[in-house]
NUBA-854003 format. One line per 5 residues: for each residue x, y, z of N, C-alpha, C. Coordinates in steps of 0.2 Angstrom, whole numbers, plus 5000, padded with zeros to 4 digits. Example, Ala and Ser with C-alpha at 12.3 -4.5 7.8 and 13.67 -1.06 7.14 Angstrom:
2
5066/4972/5039/5062/4978/5039/5066/4984/5039 ~ 5064/4989/5035/5068/4995/5036/5064/5000/5039 $
***
This chain:
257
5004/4994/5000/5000/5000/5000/5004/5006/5000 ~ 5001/5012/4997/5007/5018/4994/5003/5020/5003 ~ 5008/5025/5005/5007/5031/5011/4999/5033/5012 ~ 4999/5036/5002/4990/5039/5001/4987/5036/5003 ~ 4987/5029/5003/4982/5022/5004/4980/5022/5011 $
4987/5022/5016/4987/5021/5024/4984/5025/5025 ~ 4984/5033/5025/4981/5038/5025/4975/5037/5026 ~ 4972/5034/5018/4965/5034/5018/4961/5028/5025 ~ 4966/5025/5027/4962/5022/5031/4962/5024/5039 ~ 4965/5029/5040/4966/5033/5047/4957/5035/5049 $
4956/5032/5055/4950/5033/5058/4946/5029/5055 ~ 4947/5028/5048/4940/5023/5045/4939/5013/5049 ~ 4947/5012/5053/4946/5004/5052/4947/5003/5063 ~ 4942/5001/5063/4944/4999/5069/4949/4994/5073 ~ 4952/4988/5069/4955/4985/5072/4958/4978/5066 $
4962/4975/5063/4965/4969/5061/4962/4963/5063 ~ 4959/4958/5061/4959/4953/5061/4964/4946/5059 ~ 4968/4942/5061/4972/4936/5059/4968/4931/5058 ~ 4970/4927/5051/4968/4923/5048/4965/4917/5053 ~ 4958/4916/5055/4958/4909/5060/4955/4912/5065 $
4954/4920/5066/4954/4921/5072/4946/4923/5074 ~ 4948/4919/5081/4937/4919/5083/4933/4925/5084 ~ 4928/4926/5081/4923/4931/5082/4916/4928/5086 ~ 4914/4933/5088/4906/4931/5089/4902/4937/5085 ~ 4897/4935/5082/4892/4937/5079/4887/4940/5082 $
4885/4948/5080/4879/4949/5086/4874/4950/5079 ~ 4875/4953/5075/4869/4955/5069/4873/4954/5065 ~ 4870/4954/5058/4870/4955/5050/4865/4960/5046 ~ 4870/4965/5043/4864/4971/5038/4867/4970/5032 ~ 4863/4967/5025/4867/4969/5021/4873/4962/5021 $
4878/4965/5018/4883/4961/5016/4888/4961/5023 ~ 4886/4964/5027/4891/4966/5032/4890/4963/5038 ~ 4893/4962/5044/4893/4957/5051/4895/4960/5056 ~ 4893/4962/5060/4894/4964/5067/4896/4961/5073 ~ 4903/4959/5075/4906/4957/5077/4910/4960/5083 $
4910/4955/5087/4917/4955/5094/4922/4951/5093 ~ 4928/4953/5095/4932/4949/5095/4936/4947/5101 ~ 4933/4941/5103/4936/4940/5111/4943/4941/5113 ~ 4949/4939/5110/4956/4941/5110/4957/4945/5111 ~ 4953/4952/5107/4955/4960/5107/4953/4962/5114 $
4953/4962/5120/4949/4964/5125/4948/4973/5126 ~ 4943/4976/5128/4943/4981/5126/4936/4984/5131 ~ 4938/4990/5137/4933/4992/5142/4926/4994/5137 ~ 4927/4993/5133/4917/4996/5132/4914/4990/5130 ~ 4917/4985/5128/4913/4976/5129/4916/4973/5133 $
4914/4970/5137/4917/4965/5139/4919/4957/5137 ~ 4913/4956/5131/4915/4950/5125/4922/4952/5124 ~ 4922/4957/5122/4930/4959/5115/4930/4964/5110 ~ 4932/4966/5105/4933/4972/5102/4927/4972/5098 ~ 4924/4977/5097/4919/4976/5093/4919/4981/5084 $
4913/4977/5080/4916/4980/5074/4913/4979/5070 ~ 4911/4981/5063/4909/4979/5056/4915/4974/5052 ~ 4913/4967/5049/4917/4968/5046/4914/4964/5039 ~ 4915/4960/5036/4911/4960/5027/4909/4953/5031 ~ 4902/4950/5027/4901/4943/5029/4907/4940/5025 $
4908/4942/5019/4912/4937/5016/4918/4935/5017 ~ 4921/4937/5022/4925/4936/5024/4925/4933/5032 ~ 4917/4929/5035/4918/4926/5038/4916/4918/5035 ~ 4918/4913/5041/4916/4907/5039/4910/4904/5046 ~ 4907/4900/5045/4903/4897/5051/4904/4891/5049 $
4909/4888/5049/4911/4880/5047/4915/4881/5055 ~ 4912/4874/5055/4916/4872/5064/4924/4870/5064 ~ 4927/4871/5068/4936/4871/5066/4936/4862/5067 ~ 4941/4861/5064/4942/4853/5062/4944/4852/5071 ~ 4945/4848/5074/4948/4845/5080/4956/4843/5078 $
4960/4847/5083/4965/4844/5084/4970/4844/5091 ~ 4974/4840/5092/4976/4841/5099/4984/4845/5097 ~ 4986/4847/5092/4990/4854/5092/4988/4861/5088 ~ 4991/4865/5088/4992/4869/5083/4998/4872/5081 ~ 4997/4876/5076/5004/4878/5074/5001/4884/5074 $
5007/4888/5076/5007/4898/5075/5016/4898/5073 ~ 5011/4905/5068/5017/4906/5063/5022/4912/5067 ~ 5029/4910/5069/5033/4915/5069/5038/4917/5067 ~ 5038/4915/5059/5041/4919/5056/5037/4925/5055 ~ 5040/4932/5053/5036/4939/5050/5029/4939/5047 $
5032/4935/5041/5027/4933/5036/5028/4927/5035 ~ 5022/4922/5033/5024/4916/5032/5020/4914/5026 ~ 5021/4911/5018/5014/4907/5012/5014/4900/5016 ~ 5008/4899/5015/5003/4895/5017/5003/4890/5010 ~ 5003/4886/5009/5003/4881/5002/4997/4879/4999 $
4996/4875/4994/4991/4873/4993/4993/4863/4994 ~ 4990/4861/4992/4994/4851/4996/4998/4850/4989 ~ 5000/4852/4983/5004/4853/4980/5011/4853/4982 ~ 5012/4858/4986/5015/4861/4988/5021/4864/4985 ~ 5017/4867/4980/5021/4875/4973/5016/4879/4973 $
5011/4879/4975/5004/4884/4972/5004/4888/4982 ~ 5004/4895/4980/5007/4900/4986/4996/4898/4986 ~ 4994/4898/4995/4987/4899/4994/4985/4907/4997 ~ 4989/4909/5002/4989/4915/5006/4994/4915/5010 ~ 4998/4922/5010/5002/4925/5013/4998/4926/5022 $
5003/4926/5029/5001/4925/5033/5006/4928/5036 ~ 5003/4932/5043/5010/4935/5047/5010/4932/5054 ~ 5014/4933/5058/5017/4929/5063/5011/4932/5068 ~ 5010/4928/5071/5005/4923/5077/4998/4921/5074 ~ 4999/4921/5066/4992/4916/5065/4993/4909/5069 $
4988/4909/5069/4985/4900/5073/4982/4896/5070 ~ 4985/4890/5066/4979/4884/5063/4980/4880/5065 ~ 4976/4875/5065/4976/4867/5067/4983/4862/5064 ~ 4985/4861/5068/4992/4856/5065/4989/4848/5066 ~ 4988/4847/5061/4986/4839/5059/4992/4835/5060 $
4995/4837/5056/5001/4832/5058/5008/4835/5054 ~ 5015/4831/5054/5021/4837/5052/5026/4829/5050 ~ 5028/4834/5044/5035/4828/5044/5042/4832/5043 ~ 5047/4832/5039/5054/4837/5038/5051/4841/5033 ~ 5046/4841/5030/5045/4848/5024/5038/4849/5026 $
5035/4848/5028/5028/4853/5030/5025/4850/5037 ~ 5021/4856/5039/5016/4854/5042/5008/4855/5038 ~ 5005/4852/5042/4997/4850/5037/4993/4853/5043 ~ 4991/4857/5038/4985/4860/5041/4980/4860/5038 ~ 4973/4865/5040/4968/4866/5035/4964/4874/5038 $
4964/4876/5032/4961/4885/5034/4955/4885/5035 ~ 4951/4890/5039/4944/4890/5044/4939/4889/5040 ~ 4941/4889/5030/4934/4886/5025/4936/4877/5025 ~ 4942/4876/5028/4940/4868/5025/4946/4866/5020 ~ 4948/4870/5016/4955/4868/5013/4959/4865/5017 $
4962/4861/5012/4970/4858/5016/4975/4861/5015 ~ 4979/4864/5017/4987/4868/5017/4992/4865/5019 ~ 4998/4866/5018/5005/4866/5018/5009/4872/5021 ~ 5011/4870/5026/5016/4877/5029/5023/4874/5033 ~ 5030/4878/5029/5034/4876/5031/5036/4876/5039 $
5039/4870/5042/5042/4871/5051/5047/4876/5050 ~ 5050/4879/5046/5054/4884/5049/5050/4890/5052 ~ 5045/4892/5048/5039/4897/5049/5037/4896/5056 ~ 5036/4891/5060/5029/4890/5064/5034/4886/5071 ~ 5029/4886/5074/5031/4881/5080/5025/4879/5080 $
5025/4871/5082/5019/4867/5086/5018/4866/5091 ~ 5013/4869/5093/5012/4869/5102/5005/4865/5105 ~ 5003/4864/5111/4997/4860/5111/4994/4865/5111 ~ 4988/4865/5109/4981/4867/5106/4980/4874/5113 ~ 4980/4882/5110/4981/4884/5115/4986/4890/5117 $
4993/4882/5120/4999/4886/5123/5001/4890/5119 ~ 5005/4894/5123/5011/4899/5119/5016/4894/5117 ~ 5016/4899/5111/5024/4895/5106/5030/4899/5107 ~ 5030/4907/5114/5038/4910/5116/5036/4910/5123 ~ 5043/4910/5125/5046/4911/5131/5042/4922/5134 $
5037/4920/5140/5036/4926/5143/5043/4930/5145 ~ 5048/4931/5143/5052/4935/5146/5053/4939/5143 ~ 5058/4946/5146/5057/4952/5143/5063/4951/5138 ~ 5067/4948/5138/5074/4949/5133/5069/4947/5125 ~ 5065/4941/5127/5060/4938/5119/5056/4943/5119 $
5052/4947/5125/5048/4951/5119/5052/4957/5115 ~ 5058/4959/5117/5061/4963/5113/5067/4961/5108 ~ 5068/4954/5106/5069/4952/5102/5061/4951/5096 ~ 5056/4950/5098/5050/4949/5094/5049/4954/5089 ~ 5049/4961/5096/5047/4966/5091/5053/4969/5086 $
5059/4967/5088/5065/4972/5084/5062/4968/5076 ~ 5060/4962/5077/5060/4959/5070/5056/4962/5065 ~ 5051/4968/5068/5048/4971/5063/5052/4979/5062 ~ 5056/4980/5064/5059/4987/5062/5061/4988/5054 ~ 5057/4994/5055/5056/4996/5045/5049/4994/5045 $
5045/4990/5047/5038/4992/5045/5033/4997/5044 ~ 5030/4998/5039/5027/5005/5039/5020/5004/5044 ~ 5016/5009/5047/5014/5009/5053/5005/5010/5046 ~ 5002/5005/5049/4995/5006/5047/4988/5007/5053 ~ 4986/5012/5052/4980/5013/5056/4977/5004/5057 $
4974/5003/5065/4970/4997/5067/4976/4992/5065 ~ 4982/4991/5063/4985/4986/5060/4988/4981/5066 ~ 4985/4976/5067/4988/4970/5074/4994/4966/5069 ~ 4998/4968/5064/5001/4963/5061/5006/4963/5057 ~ 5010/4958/5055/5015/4959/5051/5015/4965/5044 $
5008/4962/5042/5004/4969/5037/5003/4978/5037 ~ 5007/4979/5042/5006/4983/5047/5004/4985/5052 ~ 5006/4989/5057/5006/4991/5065/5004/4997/5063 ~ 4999/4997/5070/4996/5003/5075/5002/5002/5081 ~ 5000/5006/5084/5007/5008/5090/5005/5000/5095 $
4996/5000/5096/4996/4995/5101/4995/4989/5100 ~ 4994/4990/5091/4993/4983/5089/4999/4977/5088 ~ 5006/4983/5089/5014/4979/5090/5011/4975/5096 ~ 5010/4981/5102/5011/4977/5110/5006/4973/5110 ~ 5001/4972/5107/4998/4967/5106/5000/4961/5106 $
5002/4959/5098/5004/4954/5094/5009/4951/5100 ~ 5014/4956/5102/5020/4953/5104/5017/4949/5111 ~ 5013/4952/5114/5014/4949/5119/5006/4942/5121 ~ 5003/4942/5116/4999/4937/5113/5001/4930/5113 ~ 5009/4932/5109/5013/4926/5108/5016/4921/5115 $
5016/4927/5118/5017/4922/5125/5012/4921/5130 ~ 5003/4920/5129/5000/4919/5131/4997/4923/5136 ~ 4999/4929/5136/4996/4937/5140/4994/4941/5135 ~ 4986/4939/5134/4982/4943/5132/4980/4950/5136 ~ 4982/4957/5131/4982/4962/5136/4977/4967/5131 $
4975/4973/5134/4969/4974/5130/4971/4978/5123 ~ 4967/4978/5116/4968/4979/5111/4971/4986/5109 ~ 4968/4992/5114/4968/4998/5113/4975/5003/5118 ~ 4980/5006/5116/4984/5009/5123/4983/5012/5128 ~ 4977/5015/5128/4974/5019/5135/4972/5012/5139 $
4971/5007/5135/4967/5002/5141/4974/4999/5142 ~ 4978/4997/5139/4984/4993/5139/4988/4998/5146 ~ 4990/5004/5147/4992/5008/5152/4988/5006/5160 ~ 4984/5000/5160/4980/4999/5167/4981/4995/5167 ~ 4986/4989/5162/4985/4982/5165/4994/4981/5167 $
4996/4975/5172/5001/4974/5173/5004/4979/5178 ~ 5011/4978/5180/5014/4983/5185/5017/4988/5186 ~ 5015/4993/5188/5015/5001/5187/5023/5001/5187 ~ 5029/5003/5185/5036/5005/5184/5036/5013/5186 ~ 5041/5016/5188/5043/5019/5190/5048/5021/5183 $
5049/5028/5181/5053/5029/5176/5060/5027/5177 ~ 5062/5028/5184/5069/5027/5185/5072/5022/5186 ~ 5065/5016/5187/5067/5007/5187/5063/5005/5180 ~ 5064/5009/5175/5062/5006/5167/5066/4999/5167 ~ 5066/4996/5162/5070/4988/5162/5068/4984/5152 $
5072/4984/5150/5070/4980/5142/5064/4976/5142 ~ 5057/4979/5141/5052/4973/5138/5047/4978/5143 ~ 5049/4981/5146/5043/4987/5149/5039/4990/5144 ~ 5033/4993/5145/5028/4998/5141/5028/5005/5142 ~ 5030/5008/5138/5030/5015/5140/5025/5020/5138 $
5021/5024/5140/5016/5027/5138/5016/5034/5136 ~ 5011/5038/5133/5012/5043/5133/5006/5047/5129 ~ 5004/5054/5133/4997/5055/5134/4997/5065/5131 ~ 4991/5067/5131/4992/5072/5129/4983/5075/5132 ~ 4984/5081/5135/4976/5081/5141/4974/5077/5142 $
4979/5072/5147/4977/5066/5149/4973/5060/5147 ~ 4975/5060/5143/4974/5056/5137/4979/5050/5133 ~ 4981/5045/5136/4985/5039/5133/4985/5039/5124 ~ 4987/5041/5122/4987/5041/5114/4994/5037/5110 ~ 4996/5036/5116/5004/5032/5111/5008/5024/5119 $
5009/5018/5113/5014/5015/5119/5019/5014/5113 ~ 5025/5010/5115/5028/5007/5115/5032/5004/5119 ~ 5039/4999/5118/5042/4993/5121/5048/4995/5123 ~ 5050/4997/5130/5057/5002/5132/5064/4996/5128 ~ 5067/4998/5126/5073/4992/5126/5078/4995/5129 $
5080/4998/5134/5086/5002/5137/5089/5009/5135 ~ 5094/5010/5138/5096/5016/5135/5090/5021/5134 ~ 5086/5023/5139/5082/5030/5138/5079/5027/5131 ~ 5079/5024/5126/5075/5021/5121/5069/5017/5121 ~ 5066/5018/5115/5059/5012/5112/5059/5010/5109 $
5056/5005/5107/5054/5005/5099/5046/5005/5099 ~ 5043/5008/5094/5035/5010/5092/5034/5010/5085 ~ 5028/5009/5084/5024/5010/5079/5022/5018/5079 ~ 5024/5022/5076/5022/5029/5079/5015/5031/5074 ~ 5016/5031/5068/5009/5035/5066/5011/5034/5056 $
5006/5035/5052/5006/5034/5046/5010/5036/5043 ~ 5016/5034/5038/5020/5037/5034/5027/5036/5037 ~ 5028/5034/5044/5034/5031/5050/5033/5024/5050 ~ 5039/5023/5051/5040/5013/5052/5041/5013/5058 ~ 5041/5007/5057/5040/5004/5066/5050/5005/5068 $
5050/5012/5071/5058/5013/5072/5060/5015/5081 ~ 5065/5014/5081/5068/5015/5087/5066/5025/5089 ~ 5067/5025/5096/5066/5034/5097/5067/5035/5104 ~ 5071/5042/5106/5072/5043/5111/5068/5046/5116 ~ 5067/5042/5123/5062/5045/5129/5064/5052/5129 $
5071/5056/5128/5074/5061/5130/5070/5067/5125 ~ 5068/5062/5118/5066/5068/5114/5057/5071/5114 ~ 5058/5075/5112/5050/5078/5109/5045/5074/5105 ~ 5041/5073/5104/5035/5076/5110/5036/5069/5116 ~ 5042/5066/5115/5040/5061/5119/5041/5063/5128 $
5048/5065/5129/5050/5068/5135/5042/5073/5138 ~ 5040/5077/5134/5035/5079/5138/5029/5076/5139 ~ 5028/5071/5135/5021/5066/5136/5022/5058/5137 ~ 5028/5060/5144/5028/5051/5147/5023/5052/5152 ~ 5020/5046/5151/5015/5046/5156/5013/5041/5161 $
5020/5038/5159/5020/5031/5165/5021/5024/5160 ~ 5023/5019/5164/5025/5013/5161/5022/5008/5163 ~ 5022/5002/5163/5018/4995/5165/5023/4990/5164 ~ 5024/4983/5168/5028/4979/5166/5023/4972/5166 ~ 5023/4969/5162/5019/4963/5163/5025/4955/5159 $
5032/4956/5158/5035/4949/5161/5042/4953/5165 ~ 5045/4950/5170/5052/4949/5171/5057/4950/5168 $
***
């Protein structure tokens, strides 16, 4: 997408969806579905985030049974067709499908309509149905997110396809099974309050404007961040010391060790 394109979506998109991932249905108008998303946690639902999104791009087929999955951590990972030459859809790191079963070139899976897929084990790890597939500590969440530095930042985006500022500290911290809430103002209430002068690599740093939380990112030391900052910026390193940020820190939160 060119810059004009990210633009046009600024204010229009609520929130990113990952391929697989559950919704609940409250209506349908039209072509469209009105949904929550339990994962997105978010204080004005307590199901999950809520939203529009196109019917045709839901499924109500029941997920296959299986006793693992696979989530994807490479960046970006193709999904195959059972061929295994035919690209079926590109996929970014913490999709979750069903792992049927794996040998030394693929794992076998099948996407939420029912196809059988192909994805390679360097992409993904297999976990039981569920677990986290990284380690909660703070050295891996700041190794997770350096892996997206240079991505350009897209309104609502939770994912390799682009990032909103909360949708990095989202994603990263998903991966190790602490689901935290979708939006930054709420993400600034969960976990434990830090102190600026005890910041520590994999802490959340915030930062507000008439009292208003409008920005986080991932302290990694040295007076430093990394963030998703706003349209037209990639996902880049910045300094707590600099403007606007020095004047709009507004507290931190740590939620691993």
């Amino acid at each position: 997408m060119t810059t004009a394109q990210r633009l046009a979506l600024n204010g229009r998109v609520d929130s990113q969806l990952l391929l697989g991932e559950k919704v609940l249905v409250d209506k349908r108008q039209g072509t469209w579905a009105h949904v929550v998303v339990p994962d997105q946690p978010i204080p004005l639902d307590a199901r999950g985030y809520p939203g529009w999104i196109p019917a045709a791009q839901l499924t109500f087929r029941a997920p296959i049974a299986a006793a693992n999955d696979l989530v994807v951590l490479a960046p970006m990972a193709w999904v195959y067709a059972p061929d295994g030459v035919t690209r079926a859809v590109q996929v970014s790191m913490a999709t979750r499908l069903p792992a049927l079963r794996a040998d030394v070139k693929w794992v076998y899976s099948q996407l939420p309509d029912g196809r059988p897929v192909l994805l390679r084990p360097s992409d993904v790890a297999v976990v039981a149905k569920g677990a986290a597939p990284l380690p909660a500590t703070a050295a891996d969440v700041v190794r997770t997110a350096k892996l997206f530095l240079g991505l350009q930042y897209l309104w609502g985006g939770t994912s390799a396809f682009g990032f909103d500022c909360s949708g990095l500290t989202h994603l990263v911290f998903e991966l190790r099974g602490i689901t935290i809430p979708r939006d930054a103002d709420a993400q600034a209430r969960v976990g434990q309050a830090v102190a600026r002068a005890d910041l520590q690599p994999g802490d959340l740093v915030f930062f507000a404007s008439n009292g208003l939380v409008h920005h986080v990112g991932i302290y990694v030391g040295n007076n430093m961040m990394l963030s998703s900052l706003q349209t037209g910026s990639p996902v880049e390193y910045s300094s707590l010391a600099a403007q606007p940020f020095a004047s709009e820190y507004s507290g931190a939160r740590r939620l691993v060790g």
